[in-house]
DRENMAR-773480 format. One line per field, with one value per residue (C-alpha): residue in one letter; chain; x, y, z. Coordinates in Angstrom, 3 decimals. Layout:
N
code = c(A ...);
unit = c(A ...);
x = c(X ...);
y = c(Y ...);
z = c(Z ...);
// end
This chain:
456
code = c(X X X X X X X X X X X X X X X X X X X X X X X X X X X X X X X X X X X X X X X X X X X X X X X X X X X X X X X X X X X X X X X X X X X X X X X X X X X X X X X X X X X X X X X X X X X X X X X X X X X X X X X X X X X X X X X X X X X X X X X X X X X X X X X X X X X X X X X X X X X X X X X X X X X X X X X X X X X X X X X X X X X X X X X X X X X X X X X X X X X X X X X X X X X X X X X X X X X X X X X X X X X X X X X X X X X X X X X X X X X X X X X X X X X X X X X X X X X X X X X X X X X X X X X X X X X X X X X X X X X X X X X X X X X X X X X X X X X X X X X X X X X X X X X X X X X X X X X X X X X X X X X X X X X X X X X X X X X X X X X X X X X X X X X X X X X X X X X X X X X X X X X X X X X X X X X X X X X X X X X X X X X X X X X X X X X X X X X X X X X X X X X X X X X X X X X X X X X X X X X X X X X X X X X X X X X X X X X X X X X X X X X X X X X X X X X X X X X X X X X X X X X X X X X X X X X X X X X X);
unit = c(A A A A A A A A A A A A A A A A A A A A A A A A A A A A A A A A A A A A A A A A A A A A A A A A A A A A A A A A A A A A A A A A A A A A A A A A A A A A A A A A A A A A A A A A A A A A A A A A A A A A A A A A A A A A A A A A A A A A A A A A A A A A A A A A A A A A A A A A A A A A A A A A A A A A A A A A A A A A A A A A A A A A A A A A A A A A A A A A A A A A A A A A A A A A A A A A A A A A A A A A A A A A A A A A A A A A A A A A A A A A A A A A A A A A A A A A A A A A A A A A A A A A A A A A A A A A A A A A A A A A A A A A A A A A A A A A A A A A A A A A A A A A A A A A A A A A A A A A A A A A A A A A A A A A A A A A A A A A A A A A A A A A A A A A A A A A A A A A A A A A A A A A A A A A A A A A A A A A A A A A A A A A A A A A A A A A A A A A A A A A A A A A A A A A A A A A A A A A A A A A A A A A A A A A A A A A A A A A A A A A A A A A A A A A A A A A A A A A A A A A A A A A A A A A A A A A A A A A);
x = c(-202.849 -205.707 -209.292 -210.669 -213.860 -214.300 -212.880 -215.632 -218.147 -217.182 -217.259 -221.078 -222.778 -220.682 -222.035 -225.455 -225.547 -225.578 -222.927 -220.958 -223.573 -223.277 -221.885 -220.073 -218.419 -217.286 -215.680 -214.191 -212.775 -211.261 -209.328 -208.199 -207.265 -205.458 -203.832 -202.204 -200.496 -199.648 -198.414 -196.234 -194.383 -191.203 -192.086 -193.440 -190.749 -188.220 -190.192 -190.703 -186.560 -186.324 -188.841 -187.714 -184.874 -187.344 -186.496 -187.855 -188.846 -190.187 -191.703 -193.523 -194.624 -196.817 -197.562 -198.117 -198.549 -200.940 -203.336 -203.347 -204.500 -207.173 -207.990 -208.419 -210.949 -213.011 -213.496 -214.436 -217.186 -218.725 -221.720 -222.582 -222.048 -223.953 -227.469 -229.863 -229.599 -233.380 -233.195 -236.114 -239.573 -241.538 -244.746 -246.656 -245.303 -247.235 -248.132 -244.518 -240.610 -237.579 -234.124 -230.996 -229.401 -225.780 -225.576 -222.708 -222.020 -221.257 -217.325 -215.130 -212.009 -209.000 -206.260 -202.707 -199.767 -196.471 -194.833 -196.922 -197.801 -198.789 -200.413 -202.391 -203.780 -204.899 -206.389 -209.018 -209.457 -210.567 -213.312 -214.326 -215.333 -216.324 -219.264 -219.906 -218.227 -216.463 -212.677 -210.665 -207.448 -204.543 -200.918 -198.254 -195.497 -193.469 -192.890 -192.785 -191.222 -194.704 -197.022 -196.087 -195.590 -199.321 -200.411 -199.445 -200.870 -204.523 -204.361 -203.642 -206.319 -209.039 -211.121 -210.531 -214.233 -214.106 -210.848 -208.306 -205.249 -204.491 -201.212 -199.078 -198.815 -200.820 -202.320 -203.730 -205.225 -206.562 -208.287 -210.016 -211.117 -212.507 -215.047 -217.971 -217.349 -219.712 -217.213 -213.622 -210.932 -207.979 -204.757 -202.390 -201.467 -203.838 -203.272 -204.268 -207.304 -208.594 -208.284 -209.831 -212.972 -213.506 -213.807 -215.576 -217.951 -219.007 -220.584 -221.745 -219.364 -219.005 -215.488 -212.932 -210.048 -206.875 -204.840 -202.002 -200.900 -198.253 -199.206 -197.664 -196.325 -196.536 -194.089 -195.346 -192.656 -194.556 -193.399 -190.711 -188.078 -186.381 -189.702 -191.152 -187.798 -187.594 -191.546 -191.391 -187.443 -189.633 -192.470 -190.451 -188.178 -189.688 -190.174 -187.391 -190.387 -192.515 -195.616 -198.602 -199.338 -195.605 -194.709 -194.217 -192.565 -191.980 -193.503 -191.695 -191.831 -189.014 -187.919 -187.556 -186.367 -182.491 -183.060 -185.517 -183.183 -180.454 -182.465 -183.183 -180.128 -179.341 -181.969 -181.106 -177.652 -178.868 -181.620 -179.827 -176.119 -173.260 -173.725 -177.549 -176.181 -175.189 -178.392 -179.924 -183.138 -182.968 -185.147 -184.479 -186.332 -188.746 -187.030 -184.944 -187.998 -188.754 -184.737 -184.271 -187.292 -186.348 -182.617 -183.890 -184.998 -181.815 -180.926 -182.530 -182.015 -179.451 -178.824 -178.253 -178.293 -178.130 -178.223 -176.038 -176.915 -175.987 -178.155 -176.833 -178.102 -181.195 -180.195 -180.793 -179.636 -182.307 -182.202 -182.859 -183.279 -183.473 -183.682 -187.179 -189.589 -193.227 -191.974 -189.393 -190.178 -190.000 -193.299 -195.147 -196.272 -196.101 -192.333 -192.557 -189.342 -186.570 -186.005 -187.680 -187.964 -187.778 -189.987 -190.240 -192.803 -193.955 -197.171 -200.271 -202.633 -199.873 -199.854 -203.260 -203.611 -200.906 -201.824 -205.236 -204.368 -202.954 -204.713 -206.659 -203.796 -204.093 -202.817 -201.645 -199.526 -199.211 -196.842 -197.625 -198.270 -200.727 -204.280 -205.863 -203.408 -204.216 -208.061 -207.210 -205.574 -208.207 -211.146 -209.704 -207.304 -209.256 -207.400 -208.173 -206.860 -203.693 -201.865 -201.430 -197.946 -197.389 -196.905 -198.306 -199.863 -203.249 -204.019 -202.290 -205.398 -208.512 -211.098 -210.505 -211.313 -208.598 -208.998 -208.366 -210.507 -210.520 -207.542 -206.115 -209.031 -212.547 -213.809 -211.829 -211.431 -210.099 -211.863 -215.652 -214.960 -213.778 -217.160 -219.396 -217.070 -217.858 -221.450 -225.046 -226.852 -230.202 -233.333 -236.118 -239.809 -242.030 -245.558 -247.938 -251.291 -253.456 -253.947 -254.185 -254.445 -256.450 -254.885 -252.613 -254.950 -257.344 -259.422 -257.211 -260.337 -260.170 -257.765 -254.433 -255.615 -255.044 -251.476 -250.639 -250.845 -249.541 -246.343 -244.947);
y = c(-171.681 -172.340 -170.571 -173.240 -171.571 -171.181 -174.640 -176.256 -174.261 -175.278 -179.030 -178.652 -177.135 -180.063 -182.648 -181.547 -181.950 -185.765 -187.032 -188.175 -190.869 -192.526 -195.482 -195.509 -191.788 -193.472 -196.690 -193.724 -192.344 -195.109 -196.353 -192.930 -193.033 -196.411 -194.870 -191.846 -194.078 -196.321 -193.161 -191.993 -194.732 -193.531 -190.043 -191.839 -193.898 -191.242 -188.958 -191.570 -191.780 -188.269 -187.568 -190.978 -192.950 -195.732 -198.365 -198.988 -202.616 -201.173 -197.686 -199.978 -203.071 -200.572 -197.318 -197.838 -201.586 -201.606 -199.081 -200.718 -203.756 -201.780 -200.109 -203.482 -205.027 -201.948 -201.676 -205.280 -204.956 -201.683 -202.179 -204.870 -202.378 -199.792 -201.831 -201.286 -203.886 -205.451 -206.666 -208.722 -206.743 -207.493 -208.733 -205.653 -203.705 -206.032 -205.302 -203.673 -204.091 -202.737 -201.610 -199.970 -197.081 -196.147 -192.638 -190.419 -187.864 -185.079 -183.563 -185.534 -183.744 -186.698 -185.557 -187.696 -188.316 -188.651 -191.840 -193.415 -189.935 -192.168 -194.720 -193.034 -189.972 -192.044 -194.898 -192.852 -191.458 -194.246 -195.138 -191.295 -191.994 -195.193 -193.803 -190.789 -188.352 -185.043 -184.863 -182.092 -183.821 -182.690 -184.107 -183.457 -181.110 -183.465 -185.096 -182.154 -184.153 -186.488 -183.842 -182.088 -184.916 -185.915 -182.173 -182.023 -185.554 -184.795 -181.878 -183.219 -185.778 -184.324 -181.354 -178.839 -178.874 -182.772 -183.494 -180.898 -181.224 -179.002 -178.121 -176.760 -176.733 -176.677 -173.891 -174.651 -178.026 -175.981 -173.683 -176.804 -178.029 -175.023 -175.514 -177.398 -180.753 -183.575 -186.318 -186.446 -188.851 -188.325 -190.477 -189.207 -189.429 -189.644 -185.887 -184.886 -186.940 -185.416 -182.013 -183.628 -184.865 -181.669 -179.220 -182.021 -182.278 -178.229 -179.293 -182.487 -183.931 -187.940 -189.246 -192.025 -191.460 -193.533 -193.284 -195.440 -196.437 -198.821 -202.106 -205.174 -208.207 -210.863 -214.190 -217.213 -220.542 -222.541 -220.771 -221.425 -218.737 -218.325 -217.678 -215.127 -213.189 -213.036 -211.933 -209.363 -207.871 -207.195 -205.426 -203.460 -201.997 -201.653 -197.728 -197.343 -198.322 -195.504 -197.808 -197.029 -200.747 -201.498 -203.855 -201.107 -203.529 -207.322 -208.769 -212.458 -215.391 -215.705 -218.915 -218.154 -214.235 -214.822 -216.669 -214.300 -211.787 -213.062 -214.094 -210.317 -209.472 -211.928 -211.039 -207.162 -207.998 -210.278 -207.881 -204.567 -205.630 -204.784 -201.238 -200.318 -196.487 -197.858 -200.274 -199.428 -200.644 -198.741 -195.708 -192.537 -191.090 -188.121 -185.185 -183.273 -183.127 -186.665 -188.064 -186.066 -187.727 -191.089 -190.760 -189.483 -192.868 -194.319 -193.142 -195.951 -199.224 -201.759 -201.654 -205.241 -204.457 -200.958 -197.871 -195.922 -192.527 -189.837 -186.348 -185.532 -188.121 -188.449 -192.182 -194.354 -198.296 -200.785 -201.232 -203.800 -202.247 -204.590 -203.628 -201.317 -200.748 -199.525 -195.979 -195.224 -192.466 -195.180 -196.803 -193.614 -193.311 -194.730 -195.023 -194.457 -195.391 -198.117 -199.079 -202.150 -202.673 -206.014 -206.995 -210.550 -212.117 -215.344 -216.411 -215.077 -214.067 -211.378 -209.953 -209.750 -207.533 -205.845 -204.981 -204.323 -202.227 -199.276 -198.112 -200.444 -200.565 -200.275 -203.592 -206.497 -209.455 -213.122 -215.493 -219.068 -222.598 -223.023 -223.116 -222.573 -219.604 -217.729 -218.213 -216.792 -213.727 -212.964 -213.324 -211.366 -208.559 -205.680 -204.632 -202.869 -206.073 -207.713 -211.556 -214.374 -215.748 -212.547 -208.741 -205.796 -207.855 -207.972 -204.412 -205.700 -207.245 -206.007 -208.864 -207.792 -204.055 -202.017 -199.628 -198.869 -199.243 -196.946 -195.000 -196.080 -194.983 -194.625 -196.790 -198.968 -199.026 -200.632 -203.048 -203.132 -201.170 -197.899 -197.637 -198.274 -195.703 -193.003 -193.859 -193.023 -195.885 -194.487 -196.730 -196.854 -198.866 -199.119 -199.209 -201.435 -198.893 -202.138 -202.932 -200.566 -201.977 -199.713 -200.998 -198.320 -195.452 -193.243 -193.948 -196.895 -198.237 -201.689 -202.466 -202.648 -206.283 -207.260 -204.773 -206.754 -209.906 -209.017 -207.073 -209.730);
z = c(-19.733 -22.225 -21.131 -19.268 -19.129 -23.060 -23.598 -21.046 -22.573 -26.204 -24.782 -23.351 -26.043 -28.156 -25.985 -26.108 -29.836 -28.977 -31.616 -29.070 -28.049 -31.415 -31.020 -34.747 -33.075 -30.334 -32.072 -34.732 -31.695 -30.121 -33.586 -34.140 -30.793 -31.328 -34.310 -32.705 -30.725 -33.081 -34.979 -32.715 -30.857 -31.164 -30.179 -27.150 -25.529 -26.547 -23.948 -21.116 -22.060 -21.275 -18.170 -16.294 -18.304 -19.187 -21.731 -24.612 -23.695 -20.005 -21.889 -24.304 -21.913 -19.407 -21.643 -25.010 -25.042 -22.323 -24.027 -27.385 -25.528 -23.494 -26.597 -28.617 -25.999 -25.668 -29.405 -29.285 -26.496 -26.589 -28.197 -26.592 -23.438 -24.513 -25.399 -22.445 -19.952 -18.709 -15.731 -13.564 -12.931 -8.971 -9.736 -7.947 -11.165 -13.092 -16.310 -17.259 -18.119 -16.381 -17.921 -17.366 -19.467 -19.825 -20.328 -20.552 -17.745 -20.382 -19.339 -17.703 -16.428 -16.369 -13.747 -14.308 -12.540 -13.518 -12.959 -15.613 -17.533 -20.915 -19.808 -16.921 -18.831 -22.149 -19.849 -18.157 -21.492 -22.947 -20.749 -21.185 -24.866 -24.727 -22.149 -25.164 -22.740 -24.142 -21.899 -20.600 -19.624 -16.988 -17.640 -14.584 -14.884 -13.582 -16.674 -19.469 -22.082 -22.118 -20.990 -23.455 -26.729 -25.244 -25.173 -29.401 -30.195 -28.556 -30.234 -33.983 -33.634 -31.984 -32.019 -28.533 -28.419 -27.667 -25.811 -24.734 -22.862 -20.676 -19.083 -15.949 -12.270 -9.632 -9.403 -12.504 -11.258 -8.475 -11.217 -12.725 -9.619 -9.243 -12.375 -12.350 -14.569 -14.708 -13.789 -12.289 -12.577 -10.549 -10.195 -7.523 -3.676 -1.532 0.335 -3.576 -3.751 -0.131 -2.092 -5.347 -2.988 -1.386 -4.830 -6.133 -3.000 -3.600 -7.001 -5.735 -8.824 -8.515 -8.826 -9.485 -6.774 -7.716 -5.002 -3.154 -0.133 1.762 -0.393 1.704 0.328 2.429 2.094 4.101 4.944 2.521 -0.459 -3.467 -2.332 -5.621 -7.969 -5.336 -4.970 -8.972 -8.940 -6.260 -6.952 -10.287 -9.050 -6.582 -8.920 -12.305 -13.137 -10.317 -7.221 -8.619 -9.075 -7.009 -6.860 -6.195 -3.017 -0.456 2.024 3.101 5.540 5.626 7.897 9.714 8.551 5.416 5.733 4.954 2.028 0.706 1.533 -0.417 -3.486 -3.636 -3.866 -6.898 -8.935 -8.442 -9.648 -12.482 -13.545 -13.423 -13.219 -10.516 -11.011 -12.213 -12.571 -15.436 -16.359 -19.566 -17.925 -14.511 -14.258 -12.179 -9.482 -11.019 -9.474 -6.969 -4.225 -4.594 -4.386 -1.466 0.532 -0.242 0.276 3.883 3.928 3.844 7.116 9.418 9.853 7.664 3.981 3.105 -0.724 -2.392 -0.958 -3.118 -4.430 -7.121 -6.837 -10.181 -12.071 -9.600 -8.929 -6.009 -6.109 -5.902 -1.776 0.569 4.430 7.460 11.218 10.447 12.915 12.224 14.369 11.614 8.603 5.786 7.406 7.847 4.362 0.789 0.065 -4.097 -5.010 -5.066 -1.539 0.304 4.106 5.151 8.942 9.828 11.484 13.205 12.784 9.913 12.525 13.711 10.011 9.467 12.827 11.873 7.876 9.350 12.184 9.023 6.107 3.622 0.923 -2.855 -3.294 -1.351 -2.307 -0.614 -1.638 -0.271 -1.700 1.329 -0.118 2.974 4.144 1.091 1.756 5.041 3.790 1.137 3.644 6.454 4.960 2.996 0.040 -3.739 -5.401 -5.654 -6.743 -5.155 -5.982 -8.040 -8.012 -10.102 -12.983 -11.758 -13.366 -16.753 -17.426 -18.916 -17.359 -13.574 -12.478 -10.701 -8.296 -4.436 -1.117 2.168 2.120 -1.152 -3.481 -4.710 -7.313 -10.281 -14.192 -16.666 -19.198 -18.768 -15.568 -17.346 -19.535 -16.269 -14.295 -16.847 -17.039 -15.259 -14.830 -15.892 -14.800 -16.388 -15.702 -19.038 -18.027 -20.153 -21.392 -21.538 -17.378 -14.788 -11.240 -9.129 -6.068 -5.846 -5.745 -3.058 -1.715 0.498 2.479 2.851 0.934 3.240 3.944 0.210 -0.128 2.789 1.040 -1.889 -0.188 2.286);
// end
């Protein structure tokens, strides 16, 4: 392991010379950024190929595509971000001017998990420079091949003293906790992000906690059967179900379950063929630990579609389960891989108690042509964000910020969002020399008559 201590010392006294505050250093960041990856696309996908059998059209679409994007509109807008904001001044404060300050929080440790392990480490990072932050990130061991590729490009492109990646288990993790950083941004599970929040709390160090949770995706009778099986058979199994935002299970009217049911099931076979073992497009399940929890999965209930395994190749079919009851182990927490439970239910009041009665999830999804069912469901249900009519795509988007509530996480990035999250908001309250109202001052006798009038 690299000497955290010397590498965190090397990145204050950098950040304290101020050229990271420049907003010309932070756009040359963020192109040279842009070029790396541009640089080394190949290198890239042939990783995510090795760490989780992604394609090339799947490792591009939500890791390297995703970031140029991000990239792209952060260039575009950051100085317009950065100029202080005024804002309205209260007439007591009369003669004077208010404004707000984005400042950098000085070093940022970026913690990353590993069923995104591109995407989700450069991300945060991005937002780190744009706020004039020096970054100290943490790739999982989970997925070497990209930890490591990601390890050799920060490296080539950027001085230690401003960004360093640092690698290995998690004991090491647990010796960067254990150093005082000025902000920390952690992607993970949410047992993780309890631990995050604690070292964090003994230095007082603010945080962004992207966590997870059982996201519900809810399919009303009003509803076009054959759009919202194509839509959700999508965001269930792309990256194999290892999506934090990912429809953890189905809660479907009852009219309409069969045929949801069955659409499923077409689109499985139409996406990822009669046999996805052998889909080009199908990726694995991370490692042993992780295919051995989710086979134990496959225990309860009825598998209407998939269920087939192979420990060798760390494979588990795309599956469908029916007959699941809220007592079973699949419910208990986030499932995080390829297998969807199916519960029916009768009438929208019934759901909302029910979604309600668990954890605030990550994300929630509602599929329904009613207008006034999905005003329901968005007033009464708390949620981090989520589609209506849709899955996953609401984070592929730069505009809206993304992040968990509750349960599934503490505070949101992305766009705008990832700037503000790795900024103080500094406030400031320029006094005018030429009037000084003597209201204000000792001695106070009678004058709480005219405060009163003036404060009411």
């Amino acid at each position: 392991m690299l000497d955290v201590k010397n590498i965190l010392k090397k990145q204050r006294e950098y950040f304290l010379t101020g050229i990271t505050k420049d907003i010309d250093f932070r756009t040359e960041k963020l192109n040279t950024l842009k070029r790396a990856i541009n640089s080394h696309q190949d290198e890239i996908l042939a990783a995510l190929k090795k760490d989780l059998n992604k394609s090339g059209f799947e490792a591009y679409a939500t890791e390297v595509g995703i970031l140029l994007d991000e990239i792209n509109y952060v260039v575009k807008h950051l100085r317009k971000w950065i100029k202080p904001q005024r804002v309205r001044t209260p007439i007591t404060h009369f003669p004077s001017s208010s404004f707000i300050y984005s400042e950098p929080y000085g070093v940022s440790l970026i913690i990353a998990p590993w069923n995104y392990p591109f995407q989700l480490a450069i991300a945060p990072l991005v937002g780190s420079i744009a706020a004039g932050n020096c970054a100290v990130v943490k790739p999982s061991e989970y997925s070497p091949h990209t930890s490591e590729l990601l390890s050799r490009i920060i490296a080539r492109y950027f001085d230690e003293q401003y960004i360093a990646v640092v690698q290995g288990d998690n004991e090491v993790s647990k010796s960067l906790l254990e150093e005082q950083f000025d902000y920390i941004f952690f992607t993970g599970s949410v047992p993780v992000g309890r631990i995050v929040m604690q070292a964090a709390a003994k230095h007082l160090t603010p945080v962004t906690l992207e966590l997870g949770g059982k996201s519900p995706c809810i399919v009303d009778r009003e509803v076009d059967i054959d759009l919202a099986a194509r839509r959700i058979t999508w965001g269930k199994f792309i990256n194999c179900g290892q999506t934090c935002v990912a429809p953890d299970y189905l809660l479907v009217h009852k009219d309409v379950k069969k045929d949801l049911v069955t659409h499923i099931g077409k689109y499985i076979k139409q996406f990822y063929g009669e046999n996805p073992l052998k889909s080009p497009d199908y990726v694995r399940v991370i490692n042993q630990r992780h295919f051995k929890r989710l086979k134990g999965f496959l225990n309860k209930g009825n598998i209407i579609t998939g269920g087939y395994t192979d420990e060798k190749s760390l494979y588990i079919a795309p599956t469908v389960i029916d007959g699941i009851t809220w007592d079973d182990d699949i419910m208990q927490d986030e499932i995080f891989g390829p297998i969807l439970p199916v519960l029916e239910y009768d009438n929208l009041s019934e759901v909302i108690t029910t979604v309600n009665d668990n954890p605030k999830p990550l994300a929630l999804y509602f599929f329904s042509n009613n207008k006034r069912n999905q005003k329901i469901v968005l007033r009464d249900i708390s949620f981090g964000g989520g589609c209506i009519n849709d899955t996953i795509i609401h984070l592929a988007t730069p505009h809206l910020p993304f992040g968990g509530v509750g349960n599934s996480g503490l505070g949101a990035y992305h766009g705008k969002m990832s700037f503000e999250a790795f900024s103080h908001k500094k406030s400031i309250l320029k006094k005018s020399n030429l009037l000084d109202i003597p209201l204000r001052y000792p001695p106070y006798k009678n004058k709480l008559r005219l405060l009163k009038r003036v404060l009411k």
